[in-house]
C-alpha positions in Angstrom: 6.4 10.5 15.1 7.9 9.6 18.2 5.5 11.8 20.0 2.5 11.1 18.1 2.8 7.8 18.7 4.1 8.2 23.0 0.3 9.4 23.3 -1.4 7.3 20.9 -4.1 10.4 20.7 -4.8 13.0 18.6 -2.0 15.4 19.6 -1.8 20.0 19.0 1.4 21.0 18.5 1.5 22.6 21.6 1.6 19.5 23.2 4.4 18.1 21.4 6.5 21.4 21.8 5.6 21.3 25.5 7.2 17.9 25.2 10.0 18.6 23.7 11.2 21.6 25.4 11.8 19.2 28.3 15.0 18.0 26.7 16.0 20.6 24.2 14.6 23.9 23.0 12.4 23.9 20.0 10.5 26.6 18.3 7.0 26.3 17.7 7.0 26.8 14.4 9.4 24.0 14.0 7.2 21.7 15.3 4.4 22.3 13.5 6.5 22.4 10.3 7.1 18.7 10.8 3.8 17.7 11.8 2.5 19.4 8.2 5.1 17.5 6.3 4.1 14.4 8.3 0.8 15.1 7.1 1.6 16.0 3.9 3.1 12.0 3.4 0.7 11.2 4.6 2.1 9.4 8.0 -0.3 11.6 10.0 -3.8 12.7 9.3 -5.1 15.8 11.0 -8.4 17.4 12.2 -9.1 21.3 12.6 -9.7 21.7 16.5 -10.4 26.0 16.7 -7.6 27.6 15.2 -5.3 24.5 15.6 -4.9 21.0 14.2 -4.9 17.7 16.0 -2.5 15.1 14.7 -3.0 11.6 14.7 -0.7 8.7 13.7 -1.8 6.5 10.5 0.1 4.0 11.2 1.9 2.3 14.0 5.6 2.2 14.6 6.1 -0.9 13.5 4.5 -0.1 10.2 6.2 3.1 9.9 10.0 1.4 10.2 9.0 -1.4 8.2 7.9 1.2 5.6 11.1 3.3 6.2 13.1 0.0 5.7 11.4 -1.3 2.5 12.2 2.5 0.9 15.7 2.0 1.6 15.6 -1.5 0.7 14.7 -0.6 -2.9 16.9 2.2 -3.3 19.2 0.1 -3.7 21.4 -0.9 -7.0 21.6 -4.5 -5.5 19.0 -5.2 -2.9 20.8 -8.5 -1.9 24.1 -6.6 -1.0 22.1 -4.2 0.8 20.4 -6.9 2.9 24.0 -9.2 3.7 25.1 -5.8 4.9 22.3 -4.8 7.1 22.2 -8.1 8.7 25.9 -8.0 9.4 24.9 -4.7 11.4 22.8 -6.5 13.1 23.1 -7.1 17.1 22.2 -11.0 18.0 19.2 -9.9 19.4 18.3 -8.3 16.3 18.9 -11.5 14.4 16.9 -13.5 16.6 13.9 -10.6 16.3 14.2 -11.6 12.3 14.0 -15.1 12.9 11.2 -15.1 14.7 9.9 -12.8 12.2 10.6 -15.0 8.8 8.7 -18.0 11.1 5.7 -15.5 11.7 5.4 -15.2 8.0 5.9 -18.5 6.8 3.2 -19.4 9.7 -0.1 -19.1 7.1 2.2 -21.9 4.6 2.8 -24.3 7.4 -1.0 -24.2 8.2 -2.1 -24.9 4.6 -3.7 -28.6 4.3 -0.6 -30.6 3.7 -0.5 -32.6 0.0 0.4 -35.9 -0.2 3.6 -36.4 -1.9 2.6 -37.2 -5.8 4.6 -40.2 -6.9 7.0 -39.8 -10.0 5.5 -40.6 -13.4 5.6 -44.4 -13.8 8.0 -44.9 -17.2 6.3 -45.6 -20.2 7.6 -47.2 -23.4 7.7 -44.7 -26.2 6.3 -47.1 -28.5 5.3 -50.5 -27.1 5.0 -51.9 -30.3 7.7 -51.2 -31.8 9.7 -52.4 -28.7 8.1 -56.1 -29.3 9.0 -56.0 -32.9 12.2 -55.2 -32.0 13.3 -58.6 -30.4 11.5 -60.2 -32.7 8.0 -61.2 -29.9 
């Protein structure tokens, strides 16, 4: 995905291997093994170009972790665990990214018109009637 996304384009294998072979080598069928099963979940989509395919991110990055990070996030047998722990891996500068983030998304309720506070209920006498009756009024 890396890749895909470096050229934000519809990318051919070739391109990618050609890419890749700068740091490591790769065979070409490898590559486009990955790019099918990208496709195939639907993380890239793909149009014939000749006898080859052009792939093409569906998403952006930041989709794609957060997608990778919800999976993982309900995996788990005790989703609250899971989160304490991830945060504790967390650099500072990670934390401070989440931050950020959980005041991004509580942006829309700030901006809501804001409701006057509702006074409590004023107390009421059960039975006003019998209260008089009571003391003899």
């Amino acid at each position: 995905m890396t890749r895909v996304w470096k050229w934000n384009r519809p990318v051919t294998v070739r391109e990618v291997l050609e890419d890749l072979q700068q740091e490591r080598s790769i065979a070409y069928t490898t590559v486009m093994t990955v790019l099918d099963n990208l496709h195939q979940k639907g993380w890239v989509r793909r149009e014939a170009e000749g006898r080859a395919y052009r792939y093409e991110a569906v998403s952006t990055r930041a989709a794609y972790a957060a997608a990778l990070m919800n999976d993982a996030w309900s995996q788990s047998d005790n989703p609250a665990a899971a989160l304490v722990a991830f945060f504790g891996m967390m650099s500072e500068e990670q934390r401070q990214a989440l931050r950020d983030a959980v005041r991004i998304v509580r942006v829309p309720e700030t901006l809501e018109a804001p409701q006057a506070p509702q006074a409590p209920p004023a107390p009421q006498e059960e039975n006003p009637g019998s209260a008089g009756e009571a003391t003899g009024r």
